[in-house]
C-alpha positions as CSV (number, residue, x, y, z in Angstrom):
1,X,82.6,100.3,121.6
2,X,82.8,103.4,119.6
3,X,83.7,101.8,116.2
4,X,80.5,99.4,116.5
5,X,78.3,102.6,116.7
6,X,80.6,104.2,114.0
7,X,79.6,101.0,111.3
8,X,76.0,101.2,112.5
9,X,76.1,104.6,111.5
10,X,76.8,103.6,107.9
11,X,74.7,101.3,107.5
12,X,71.8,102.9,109.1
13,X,72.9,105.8,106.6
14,X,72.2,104.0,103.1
15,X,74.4,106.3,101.1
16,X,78.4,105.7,101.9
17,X,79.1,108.6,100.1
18,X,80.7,110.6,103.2
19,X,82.2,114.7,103.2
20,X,84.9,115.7,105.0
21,X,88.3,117.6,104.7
22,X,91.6,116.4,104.7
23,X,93.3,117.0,107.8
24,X,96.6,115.7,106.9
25,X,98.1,113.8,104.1
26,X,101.7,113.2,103.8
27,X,103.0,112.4,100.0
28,X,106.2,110.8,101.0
29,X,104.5,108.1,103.2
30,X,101.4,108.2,101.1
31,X,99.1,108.3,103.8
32,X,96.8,110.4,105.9
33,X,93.7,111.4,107.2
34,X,90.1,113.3,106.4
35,X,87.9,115.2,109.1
36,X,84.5,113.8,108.3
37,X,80.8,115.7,108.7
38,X,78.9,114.6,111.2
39,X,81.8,112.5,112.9
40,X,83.6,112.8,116.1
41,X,86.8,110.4,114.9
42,X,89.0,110.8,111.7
43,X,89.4,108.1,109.1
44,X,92.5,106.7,107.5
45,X,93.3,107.3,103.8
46,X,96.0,105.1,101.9
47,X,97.6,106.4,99.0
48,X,96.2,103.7,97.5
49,X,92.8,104.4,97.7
50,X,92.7,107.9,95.8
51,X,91.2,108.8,92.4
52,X,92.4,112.6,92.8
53,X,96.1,113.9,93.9
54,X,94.8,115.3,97.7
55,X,96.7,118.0,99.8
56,X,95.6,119.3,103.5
57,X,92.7,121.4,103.6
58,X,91.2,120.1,100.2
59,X,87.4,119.2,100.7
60,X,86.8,115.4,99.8
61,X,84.2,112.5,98.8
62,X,84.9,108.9,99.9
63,X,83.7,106.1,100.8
64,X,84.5,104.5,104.7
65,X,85.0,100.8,105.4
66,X,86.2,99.2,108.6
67,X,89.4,97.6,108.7
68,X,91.3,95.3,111.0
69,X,92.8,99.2,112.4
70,X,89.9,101.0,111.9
71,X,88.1,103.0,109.7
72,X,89.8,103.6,106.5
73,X,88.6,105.6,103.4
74,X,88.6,104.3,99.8
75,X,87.6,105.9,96.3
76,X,88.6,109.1,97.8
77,X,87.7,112.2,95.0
78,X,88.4,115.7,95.3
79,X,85.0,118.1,95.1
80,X,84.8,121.0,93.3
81,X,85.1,124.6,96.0
């Protein structure tokens, strides 16, 4: 199952700091979701879990954990261009 080799990727990884960009992020329904490097599926971002205000295209650090849906990001932070 793909989200089995997803989780073993991150742990195999050591550092759960992930990249990506925001592929979509809607304000009103405070949700969304980040392209990741080096990954073929995008992850989930809840309003919930940002420390910076995010908008499409903006280049991001987060952390991934599984949920009972998927893959969702948390302590997601803007990076500097």
């Amino acid at each position: 199952m793909w989200l089995n080799k997803v989780l073993n990727y991150f742990k195999n990884d050591g550092d759960l700091q992930k990249k990506g960009r925001v592929k979509f992020f809607n304000r009103k329904r405070g949700y969304g979701f980040i392209e990741p490097e080096n990954m073929e599926r995008d992850v989930f971002v809840h309003v919930t879990n940002l420390e910076d205000q995010i908008s499409k295209g903006d280049h991001v650090a987060f952390e991934v954990e599984a949920s009972d849906k998927g893959l969702e990001a948390r302590k997601v932070r803007l990076l500097q261009a």
